[in-house]
C-alpha positions in Angstrom: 7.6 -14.3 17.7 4.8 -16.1 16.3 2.2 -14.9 13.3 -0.6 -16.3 11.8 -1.6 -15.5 8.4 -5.3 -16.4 8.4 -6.2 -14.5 11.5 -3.4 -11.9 11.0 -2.2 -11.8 14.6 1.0 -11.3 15.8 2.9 -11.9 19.2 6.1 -11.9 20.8 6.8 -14.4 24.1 9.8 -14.4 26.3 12.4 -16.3 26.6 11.1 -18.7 29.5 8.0 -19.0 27.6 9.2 -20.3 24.3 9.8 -24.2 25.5 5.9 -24.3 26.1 4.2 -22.5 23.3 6.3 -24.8 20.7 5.0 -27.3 22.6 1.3 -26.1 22.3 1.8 -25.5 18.9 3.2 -28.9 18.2 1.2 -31.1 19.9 -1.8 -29.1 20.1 -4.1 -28.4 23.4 -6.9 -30.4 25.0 -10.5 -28.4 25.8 -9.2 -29.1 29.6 -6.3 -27.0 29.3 -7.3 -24.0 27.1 -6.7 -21.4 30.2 -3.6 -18.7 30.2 -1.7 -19.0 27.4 -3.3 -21.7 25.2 -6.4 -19.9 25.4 -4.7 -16.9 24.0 -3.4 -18.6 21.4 -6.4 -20.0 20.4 -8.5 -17.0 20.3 -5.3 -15.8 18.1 -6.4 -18.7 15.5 -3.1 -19.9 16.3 -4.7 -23.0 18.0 -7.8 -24.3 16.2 -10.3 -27.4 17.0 -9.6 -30.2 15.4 -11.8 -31.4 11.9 -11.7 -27.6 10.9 -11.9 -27.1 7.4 -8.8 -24.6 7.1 -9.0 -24.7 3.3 -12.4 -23.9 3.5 -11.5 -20.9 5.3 -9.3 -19.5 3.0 -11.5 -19.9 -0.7 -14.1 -18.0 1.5 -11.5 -15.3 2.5 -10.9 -15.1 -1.4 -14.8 -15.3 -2.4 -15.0 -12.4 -0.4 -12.4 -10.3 -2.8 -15.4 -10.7 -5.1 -17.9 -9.2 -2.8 -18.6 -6.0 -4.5 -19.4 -4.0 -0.8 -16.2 -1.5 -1.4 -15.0 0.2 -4.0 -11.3 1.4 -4.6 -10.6 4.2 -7.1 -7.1 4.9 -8.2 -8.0 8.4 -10.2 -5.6 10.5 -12.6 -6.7 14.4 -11.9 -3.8 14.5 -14.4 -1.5 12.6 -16.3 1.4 15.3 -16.3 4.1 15.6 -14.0 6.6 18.5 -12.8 9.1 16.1 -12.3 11.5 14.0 -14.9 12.4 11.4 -12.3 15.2 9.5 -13.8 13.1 6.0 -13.2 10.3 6.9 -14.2 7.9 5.0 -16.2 5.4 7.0 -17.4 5.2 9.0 -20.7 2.7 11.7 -19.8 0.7 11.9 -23.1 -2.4 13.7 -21.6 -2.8 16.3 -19.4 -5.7 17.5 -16.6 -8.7 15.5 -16.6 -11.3 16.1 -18.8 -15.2 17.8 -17.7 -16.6 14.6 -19.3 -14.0 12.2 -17.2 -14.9 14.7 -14.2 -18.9 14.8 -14.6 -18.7 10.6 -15.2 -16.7 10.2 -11.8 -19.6 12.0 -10.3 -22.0 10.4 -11.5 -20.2 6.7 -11.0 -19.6 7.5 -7.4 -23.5 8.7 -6.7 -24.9 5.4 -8.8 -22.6 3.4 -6.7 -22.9 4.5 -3.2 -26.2 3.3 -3.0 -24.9 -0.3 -3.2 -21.6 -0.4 -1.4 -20.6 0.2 2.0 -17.4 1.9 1.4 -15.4 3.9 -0.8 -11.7 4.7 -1.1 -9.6 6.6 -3.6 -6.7 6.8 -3.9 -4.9 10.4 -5.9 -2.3 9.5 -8.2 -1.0 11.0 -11.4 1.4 12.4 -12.9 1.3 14.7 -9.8 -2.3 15.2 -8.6 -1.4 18.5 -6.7 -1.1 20.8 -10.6 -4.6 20.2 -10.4 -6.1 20.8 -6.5 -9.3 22.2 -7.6 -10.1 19.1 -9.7 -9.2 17.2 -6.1 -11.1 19.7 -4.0 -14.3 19.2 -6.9 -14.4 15.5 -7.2 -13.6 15.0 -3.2 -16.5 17.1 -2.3 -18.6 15.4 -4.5 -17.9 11.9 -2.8 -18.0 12.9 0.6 -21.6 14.4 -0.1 -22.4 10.6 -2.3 -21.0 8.9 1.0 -23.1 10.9 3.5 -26.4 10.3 1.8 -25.9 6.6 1.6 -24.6 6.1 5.2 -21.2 4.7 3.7 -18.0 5.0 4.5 -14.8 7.1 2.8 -11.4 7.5 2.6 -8.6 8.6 0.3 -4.9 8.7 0.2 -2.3 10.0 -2.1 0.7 9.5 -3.7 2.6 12.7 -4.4 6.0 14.3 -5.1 5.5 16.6 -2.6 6.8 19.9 -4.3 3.5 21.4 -4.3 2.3 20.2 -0.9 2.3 23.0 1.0 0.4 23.7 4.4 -2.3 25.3 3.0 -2.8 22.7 0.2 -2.4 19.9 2.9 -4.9 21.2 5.4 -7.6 21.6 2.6 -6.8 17.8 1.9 -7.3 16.8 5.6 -10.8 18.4 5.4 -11.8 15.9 2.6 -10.7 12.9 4.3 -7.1 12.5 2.7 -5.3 11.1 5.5 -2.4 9.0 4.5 0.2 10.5 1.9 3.1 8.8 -0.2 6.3 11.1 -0.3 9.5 9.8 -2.1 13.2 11.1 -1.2 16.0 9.5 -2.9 18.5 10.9 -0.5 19.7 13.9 0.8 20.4 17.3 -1.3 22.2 16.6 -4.1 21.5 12.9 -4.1 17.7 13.1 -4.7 18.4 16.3 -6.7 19.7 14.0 -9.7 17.6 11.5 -9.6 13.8 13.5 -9.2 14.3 16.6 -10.5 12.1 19.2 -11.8 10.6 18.8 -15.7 13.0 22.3 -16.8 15.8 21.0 -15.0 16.2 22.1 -10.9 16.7 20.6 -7.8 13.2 19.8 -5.9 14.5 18.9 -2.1 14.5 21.4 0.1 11.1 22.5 -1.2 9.7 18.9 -0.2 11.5 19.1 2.8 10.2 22.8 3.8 6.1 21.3 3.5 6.9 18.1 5.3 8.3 19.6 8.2 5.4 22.6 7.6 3.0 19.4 7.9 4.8 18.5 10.8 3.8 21.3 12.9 -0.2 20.4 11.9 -2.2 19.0 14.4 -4.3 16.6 13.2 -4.3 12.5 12.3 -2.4 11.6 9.4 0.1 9.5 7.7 3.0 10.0 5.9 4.9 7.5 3.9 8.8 8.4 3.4 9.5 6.0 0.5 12.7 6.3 -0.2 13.6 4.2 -3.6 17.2 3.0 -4.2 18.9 1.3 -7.2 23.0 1.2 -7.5 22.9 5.0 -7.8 22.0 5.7 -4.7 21.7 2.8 -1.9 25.0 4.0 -0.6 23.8 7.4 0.4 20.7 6.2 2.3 21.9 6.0 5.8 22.7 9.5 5.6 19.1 10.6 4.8 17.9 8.2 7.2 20.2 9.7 10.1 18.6 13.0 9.1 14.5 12.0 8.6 15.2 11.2 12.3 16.4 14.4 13.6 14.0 16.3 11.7 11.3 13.7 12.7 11.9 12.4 16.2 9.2 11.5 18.0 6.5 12.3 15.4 5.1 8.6 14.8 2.8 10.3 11.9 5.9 10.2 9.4 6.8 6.4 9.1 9.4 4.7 6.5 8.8 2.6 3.6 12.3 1.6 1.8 11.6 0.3 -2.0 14.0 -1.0 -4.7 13.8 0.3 -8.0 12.6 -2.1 -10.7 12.4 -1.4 -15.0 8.5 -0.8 -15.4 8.8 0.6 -19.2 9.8 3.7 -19.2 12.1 5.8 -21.5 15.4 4.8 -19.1 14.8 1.7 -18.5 17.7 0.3 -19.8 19.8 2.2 -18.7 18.6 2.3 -14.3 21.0 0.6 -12.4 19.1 -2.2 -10.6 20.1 -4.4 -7.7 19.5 -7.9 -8.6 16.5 -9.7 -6.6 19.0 -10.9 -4.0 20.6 -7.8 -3.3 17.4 -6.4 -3.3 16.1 -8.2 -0.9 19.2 -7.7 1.3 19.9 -4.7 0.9 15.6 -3.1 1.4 15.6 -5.0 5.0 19.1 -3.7 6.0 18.4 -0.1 5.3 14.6 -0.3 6.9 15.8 -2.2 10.2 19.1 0.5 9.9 16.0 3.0 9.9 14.1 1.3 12.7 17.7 1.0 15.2 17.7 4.8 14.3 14.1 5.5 15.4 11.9 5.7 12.4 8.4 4.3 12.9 8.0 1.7 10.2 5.4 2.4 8.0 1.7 0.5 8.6 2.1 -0.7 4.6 4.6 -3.2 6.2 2.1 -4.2 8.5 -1.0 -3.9 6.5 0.4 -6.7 4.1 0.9 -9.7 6.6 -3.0 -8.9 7.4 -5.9 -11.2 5.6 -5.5 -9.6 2.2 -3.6 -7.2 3.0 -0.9 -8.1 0.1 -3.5 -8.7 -2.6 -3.0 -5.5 -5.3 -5.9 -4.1 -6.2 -5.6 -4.8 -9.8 -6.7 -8.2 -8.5 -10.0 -6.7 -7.0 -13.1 -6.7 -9.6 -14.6 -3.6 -7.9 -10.8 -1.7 -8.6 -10.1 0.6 -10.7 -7.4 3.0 -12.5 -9.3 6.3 -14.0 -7.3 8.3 -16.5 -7.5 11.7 -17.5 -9.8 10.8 -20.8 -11.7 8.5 -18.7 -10.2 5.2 -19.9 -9.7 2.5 -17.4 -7.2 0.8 -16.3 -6.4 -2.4 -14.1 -2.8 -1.3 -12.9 -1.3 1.8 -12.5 2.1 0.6 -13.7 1.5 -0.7 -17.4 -0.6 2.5 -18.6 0.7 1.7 -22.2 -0.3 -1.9 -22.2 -3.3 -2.9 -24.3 -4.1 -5.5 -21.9 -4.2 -2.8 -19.0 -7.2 -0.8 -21.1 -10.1 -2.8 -19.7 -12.8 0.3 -20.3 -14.0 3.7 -20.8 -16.2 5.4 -18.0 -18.7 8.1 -19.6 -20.3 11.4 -19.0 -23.3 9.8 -17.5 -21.5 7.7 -15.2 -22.0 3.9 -16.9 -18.4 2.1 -17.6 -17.8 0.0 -20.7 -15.9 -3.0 -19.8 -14.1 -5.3 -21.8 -14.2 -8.6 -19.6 -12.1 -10.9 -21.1 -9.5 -8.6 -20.3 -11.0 -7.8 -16.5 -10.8 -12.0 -16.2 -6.9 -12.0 -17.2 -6.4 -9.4 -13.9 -8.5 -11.1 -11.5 -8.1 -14.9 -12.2 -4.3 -15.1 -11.9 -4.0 -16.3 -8.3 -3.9 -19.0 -6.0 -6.7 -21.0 -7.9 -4.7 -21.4 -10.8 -1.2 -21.8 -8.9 -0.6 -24.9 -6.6 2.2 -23.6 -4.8 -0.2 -20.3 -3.8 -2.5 -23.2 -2.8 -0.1 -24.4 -0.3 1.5 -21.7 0.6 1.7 -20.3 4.5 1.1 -16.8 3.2 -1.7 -17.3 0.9 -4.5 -15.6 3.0 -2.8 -12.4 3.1 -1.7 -12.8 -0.8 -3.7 -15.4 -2.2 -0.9 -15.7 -5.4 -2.2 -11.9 -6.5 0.3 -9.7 -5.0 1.1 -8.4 -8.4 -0.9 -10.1 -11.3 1.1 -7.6 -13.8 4.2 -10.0 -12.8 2.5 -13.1 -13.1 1.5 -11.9 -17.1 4.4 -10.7 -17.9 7.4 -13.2 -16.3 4.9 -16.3 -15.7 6.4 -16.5 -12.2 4.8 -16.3 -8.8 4.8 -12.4 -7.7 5.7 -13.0 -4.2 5.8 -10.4 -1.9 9.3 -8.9 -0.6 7.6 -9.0 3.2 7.3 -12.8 2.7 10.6 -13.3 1.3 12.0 -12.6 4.5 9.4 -12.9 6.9 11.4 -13.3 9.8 13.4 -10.3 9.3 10.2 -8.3 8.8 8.6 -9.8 12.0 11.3 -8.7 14.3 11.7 -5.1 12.8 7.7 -4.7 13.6 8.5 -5.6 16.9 11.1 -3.7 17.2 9.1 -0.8 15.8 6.2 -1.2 18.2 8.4 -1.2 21.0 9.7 2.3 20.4 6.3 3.3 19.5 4.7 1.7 22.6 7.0 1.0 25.0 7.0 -2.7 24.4 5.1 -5.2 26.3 1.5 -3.6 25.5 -0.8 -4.7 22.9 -1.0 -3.1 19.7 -4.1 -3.4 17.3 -4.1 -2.8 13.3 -6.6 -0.2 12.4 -9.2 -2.1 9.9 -10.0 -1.3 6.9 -12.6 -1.6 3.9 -9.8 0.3 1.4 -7.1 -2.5 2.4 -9.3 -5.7 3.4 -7.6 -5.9 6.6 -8.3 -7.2 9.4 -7.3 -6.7 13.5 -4.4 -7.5 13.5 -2.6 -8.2 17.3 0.6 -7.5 18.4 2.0 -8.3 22.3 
């Protein structure tokens, strides 16, 4: 398998074929030859002409970060939660958004979509389903901004999923939500300790009912399974993962996205059992490519962050932001209590207050400050800003866990594709204004 950052193509070669494409790729290709294979690989950027400016190429792929033609919105409907998830590092001091936060968003979004060419949001909380008619309010509101203009939208959502019910989810679909984050710890009991309800209570089979009640909907969507593991729980994941299958088979919609824990701040942080870097490491690709052998689609995040980009957080993106409940804004949806994290205030009349010394420490912590990013084979899908909250806090380069073990990754998306697809066809990455991505080929 071969992959090219820059381009963000991927391709797999038989056996009898590898002697000569390592030979392409070392030596290169005269303009006589480029037919079959070479020409492939060349329209793959795998193969460029000589004298091109690669470096070039890559501070423009960065410039264009600064382009302000999307928008992404991380919004706060509310900032309280059902759940007292034992990892958890938020501290829930406000509640439901406010009419002023509500009537600003409005009013942002309208001023905006005259100048942009597309929007995405993405629902986040606490849990954004206690409040589905703020959701249903603001939703409608952007579509109808979006239409006007001519722009583009879409939205996603991060959720516990207790509240998700068919109903709810339908209404969702209608507004353009179409890919959701779910979290399950493990099976029953398992989860039960670690994300359980504020009052105390167990909270899985009631995910578990709307997922497979989501299941039987007809329509295009997206479902993340993260499952999250620490010390507590890592040995139990091969169960739930034997299980998402049977109750999944088939259903490429609901895809797997394995995560270790890590101590963001909150209440219990000294006291979560973390798996050190390199066990983390080991141990996240084991039990995704145990998920893969056992049939689980792997989810497109994986994929999305080897494209052009794709691995840049948004925090990193000048036209990104976090909206609370009281209308303050954030770069990162992680460090809510950190005073470097309040960049703003957004208003009832829709204009944002912004505090750009602070926006500057966010956006300028990347590859143009850090000569190993500069160098790097993975800085056009990173560019050193994979997680500038890192960077700040540790001083050390936030690399990706895909590049880490880039290898690994690359043969479980094959893999993956080849129970999706039947192997040997070509598989195209869905682009994207929300993610930066771009096509992204797979044979």
């Amino acid at each position: 398998m071969i992959y090219n950052s820059f381009s963000g193509a991927m391709a797999a070669f038989e056996s009898d074929e590898e002697a000569e494409v390592l030979r392409v790729l070392g030596k290169g290709a005269l303009h006589e030859e480029l037919s079959g294979m070479t020409s492939d690989l060349r329209d793959a950027g795998f193969l460029v002409p000589d004298g091109t400016d690669e470096l070039a190429q890559a501070q423009k792929l960065h410039a264009a970060l600064n382009e302000a033609n999307s928008m992404h919105l991380v919004i706060m409907p509310t900032e309280a939660c059902n759940f007292r998830c034992t990892y958890c590092y938020q501290s829930f001091p406000r509640g439901a958004m406010t009419r002023e936060t509500i009537d600003g968003l409005k009013a942002y979004v309208r001023q905006a979509a005259e100048s942009i060419k597309h929007l995405a949001v993405s629902w986040f909380g606490g849990e954004p389903m206690l409040v589905p008619d703020t959701i249903v309010e603001l939703s409608d509101s952007f579509m109808e901004s979006c239409s006007k203009n001519g722009i583009s939208y879409s939205a996603d959502m991060s959720t516990n999923g207790y509240f998700l019910t068919k109903e709810r989810f339908m209404g969702l679909l209608d507004r353009n939500v179409r890919r959701f984050m779910v979290t399950l710890d493990g099976t029953g009991a398992v989860h039960d300790r670690r994300r359980c309800l504020r009052g105390g209570g167990g909270t899985f089979e009631k995910i578990i009912g709307n997922l497979k009640a989501m299941r039987d909907v007809d329509a295009s969507f997206a479902v993340d399974i993260r499952i999250n593991f620490d010390e507590d729980n890592v040995d139990e994941v091969p169960d739930l993962l034997t299980k998402l299958f049977v109750w999944f088979e088939g259903d490429k919609r609901f895809q797997l996205l394995i995560r270790p824990v890590g101590r963001w701040g909150g209440r219990n942080d000294d006291r979560i059992p973390v798996c050190d870097r390199t066990a983390s490491d080991a141990r996240l690709w084991e039990l995704t490519g145990l998920g893969v052998e056992r049939g689980l689609p792997l989810s497109e995040t994986i994929i999305d962050s080897l494209m052009p980009s794709g691995a840049v957080c948004y925090a990193a993106k000048p036209n990104a932001f976090v909206i609370g409940a009281d209308g303050r804004l954030y770069k990162c949806s992680v460090a809510l209590d950190d005073p470097v994290n309040h960049v703003g205030q957004l208003h009832a009349d829709g204009s944002m207050v912004l505090d750009m010394d602070k926006m500057a420490r966010w956006i300028g912590s990347g590859e143009e400050r850090d000569p190993v990013c500069r160098t790097c084979y993975f800085r056009p899908a990173c560019q050193g800003n994979h997680c500038p909250l890192y960077r700040m806090r540790t001083g050390k380069r936030p690399c990706p866990h895909e590049k880490r073990k880039i290898k690994h990754v690359l043969e479980l998306i094959g893999k993956s594709k080849d129970q999706v697809k039947g192997g040997g066809e070509e598989y195209e990455v869905d682009s994207s204004g929300h993610n930066n991505r771009a096509s992204g080929e797979f044979r």
